[in-house]
N, C-alpha and C positions, 0 to 999 in steps of 0.2 A: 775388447775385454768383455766378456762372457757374465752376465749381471745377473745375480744369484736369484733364485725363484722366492718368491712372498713365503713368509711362514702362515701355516694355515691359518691360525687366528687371525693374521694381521688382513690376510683375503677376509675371512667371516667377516673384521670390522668394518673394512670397506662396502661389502655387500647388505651390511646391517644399515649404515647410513644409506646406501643407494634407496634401501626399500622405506625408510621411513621420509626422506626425501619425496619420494615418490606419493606415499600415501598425505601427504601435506600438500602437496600438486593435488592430485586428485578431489581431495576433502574440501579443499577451495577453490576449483574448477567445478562442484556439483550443484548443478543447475538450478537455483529457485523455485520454477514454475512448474507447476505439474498438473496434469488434470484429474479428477475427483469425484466419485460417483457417492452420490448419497440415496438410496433408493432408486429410485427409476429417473431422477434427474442430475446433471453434469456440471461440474463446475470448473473452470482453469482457476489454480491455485497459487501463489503466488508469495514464498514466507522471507524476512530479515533477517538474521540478526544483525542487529544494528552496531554491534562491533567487528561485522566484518562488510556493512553496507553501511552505505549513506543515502538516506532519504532525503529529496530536496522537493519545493513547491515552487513549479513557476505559474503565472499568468502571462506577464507579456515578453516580447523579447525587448533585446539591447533600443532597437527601434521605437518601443511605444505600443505596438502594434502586440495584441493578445493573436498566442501563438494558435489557436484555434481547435487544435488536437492533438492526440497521441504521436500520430506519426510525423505529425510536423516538427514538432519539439523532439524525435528523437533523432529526425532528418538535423534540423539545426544543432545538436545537443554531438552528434557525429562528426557533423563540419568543425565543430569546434575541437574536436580531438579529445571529445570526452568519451565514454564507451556505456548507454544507459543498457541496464541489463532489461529493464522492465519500467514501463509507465501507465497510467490511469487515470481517467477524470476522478477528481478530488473535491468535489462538492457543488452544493447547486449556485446555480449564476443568472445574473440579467441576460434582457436580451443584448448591450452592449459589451457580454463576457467578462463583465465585471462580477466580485463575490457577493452571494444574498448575503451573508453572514461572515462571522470573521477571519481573516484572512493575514499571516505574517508569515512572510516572505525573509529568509537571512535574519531574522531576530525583528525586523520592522512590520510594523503594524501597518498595513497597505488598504484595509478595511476593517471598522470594529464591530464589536459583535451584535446581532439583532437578536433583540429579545421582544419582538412584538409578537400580536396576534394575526395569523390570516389564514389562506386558503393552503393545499396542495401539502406536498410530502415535508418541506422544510418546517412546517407550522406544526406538524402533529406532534405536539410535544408529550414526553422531552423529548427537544433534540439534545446535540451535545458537539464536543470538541475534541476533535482529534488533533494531537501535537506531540512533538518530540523534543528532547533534553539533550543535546550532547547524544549518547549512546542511552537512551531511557526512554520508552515512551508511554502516552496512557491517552484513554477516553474519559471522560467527563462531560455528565450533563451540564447544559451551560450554564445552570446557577452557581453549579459546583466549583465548574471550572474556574466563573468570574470571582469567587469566595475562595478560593486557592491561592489567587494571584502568581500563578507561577508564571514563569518570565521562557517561554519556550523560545527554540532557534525557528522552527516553523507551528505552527498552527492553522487547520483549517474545521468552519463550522458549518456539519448538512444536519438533516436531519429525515427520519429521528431515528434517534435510538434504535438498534436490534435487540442489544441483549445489555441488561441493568445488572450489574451486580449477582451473574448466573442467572437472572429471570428476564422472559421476554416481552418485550412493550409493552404497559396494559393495553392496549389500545388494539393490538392485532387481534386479529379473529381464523380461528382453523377453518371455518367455514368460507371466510371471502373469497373471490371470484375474482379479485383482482390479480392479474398475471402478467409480469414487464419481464425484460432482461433486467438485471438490478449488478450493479457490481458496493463494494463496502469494503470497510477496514474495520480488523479487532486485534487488540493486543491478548499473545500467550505468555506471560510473565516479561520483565521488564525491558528486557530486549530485545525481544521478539515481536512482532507485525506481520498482520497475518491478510494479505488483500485478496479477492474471489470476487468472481464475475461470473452470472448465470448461464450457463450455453443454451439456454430456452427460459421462456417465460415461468416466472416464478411467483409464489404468493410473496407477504411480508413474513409471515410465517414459518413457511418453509425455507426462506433465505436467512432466516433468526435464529433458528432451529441446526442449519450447516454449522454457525459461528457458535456456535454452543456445545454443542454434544459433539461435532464431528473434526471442529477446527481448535475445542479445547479454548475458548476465547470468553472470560466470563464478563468483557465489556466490549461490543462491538457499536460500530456506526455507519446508518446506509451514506452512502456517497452521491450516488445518480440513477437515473432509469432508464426509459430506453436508447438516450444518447451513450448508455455506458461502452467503452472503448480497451481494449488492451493493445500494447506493445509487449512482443514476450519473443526474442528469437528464438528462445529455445522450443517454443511453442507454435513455431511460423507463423506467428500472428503481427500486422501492424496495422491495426482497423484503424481507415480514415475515414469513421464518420466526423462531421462537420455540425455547427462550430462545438466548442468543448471551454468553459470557462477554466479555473485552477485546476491542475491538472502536479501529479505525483510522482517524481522518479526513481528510480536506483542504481546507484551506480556505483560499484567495489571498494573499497577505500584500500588506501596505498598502503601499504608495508611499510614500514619504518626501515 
């Protein structure tokens, strides 16, 4: 029996769903990471939102044993049949890869937070706290943070500060001479998270200055220096430098 041809509309319908099908494919298959030119220096970029990603913090594995880098946590993180799009050290650490500062893991408090006085990048206050809410995230300086009491799912604390409330650290200088790889985190409104990593040595200034004017981030926080590390396939990158304390991942979240 000879099956009668589609009435035109009823082709168009079908070809209107195919394409917006497609465009929904498309739109969340596109890629995170990118890289970034601000003047004469390079950035890999790295953006959430956090309603179509999920951010998690590990330190050690199932073992005890702190997973020590990027690529190792994303090696382990694959075996498990998980699929991390993108990873990065997440703040500064002992020499036994434990957190200087605070540190919650799945909603638990794994390390609390340091508010003393010392040497190096963690102490040049403020520093502050990067954490996330469910689908929400924010920075805060850690007086702020610990006066908030908010009860995040992860939380971790480097420091310091890049960018305060649209202004940047009192404490940087346009003139310094100091020059690391640097990688960080800054939130561009509430569900969004914005992480960058230096592809050459950078000041504090000019890494403060990207989160600001160029990534739209009016509270950012350094994370590490020249141990800084990315995983990014989209980016071919899976730097295993060694060791790496709490470290940052992402990975898609499921459909309903």
């Amino acid at each position: 029996m000879k099956v009668r041809s589609r009435s035109r509309s009823a082709r168009l319908a079908v070809w209107t769903t195919m394409f917006l099908c497609l465009v929904g494919v498309s739109a969340h298959a596109a890629e995170p990471c990118r890289t970034l030119s601000a003047g004469d220096l390079s950035y890999s970029v790295c953006e959430f939102d956090l309603r179509a990603y999920a951010l998690k913090l590990f330190w050690k594995s199932p073992s005890g044993e702190p997973y020590g880098g990027v690529a190792a946590l994303a090696e382990a993180l694959t075996r498990a049949h998980q699929s991390p799009v993108f990873a990065m050290n997440a703040g500064m650490y002992q020499a036994d890869d434990s957190p200087v500062g605070l540190y919650i893991e799945d909603g638990r408090v794994l390390h609390g937070a340091n508010v003393a006085d010392g040497p190096g990048n963690f102490h040049l206050k403020p520093n502050g706290v990067f954490f996330v809410r469910g689908t929400e995230a924010g920075i805060l300086e850690t007086t702020a943070y610990r006066r908030s009491h908010v009860k995040p799912d992860l939380a971790t604390q480097s420091g310091p500060m890049l960018v305060i409330g649209g202004r940047l650290h009192p404490k940087f200088t346009p003139t310094s001479d100091s020059r690391k790889i640097r990688n960080g985190v800054g939130v561009s409104g509430r569900h969004v998270v914005v992480f960058a990593i230096s592809s050459q040595p950078v000041t504090f200034t000019q890494f403060a200055e990207l989160f600001r004017d160029a990534l739209d981030c009016p509270n950012a926080l350094f994370l590490d220096g020249s141990i800084s590390s990315l995983y990014a396939p989209s980016l071919q990158r899976a730097d295993s430098l060694w060791p790496a304390g709490p470290i940052v991942a992402a990975l898609p979240r499921r459909r309903p």
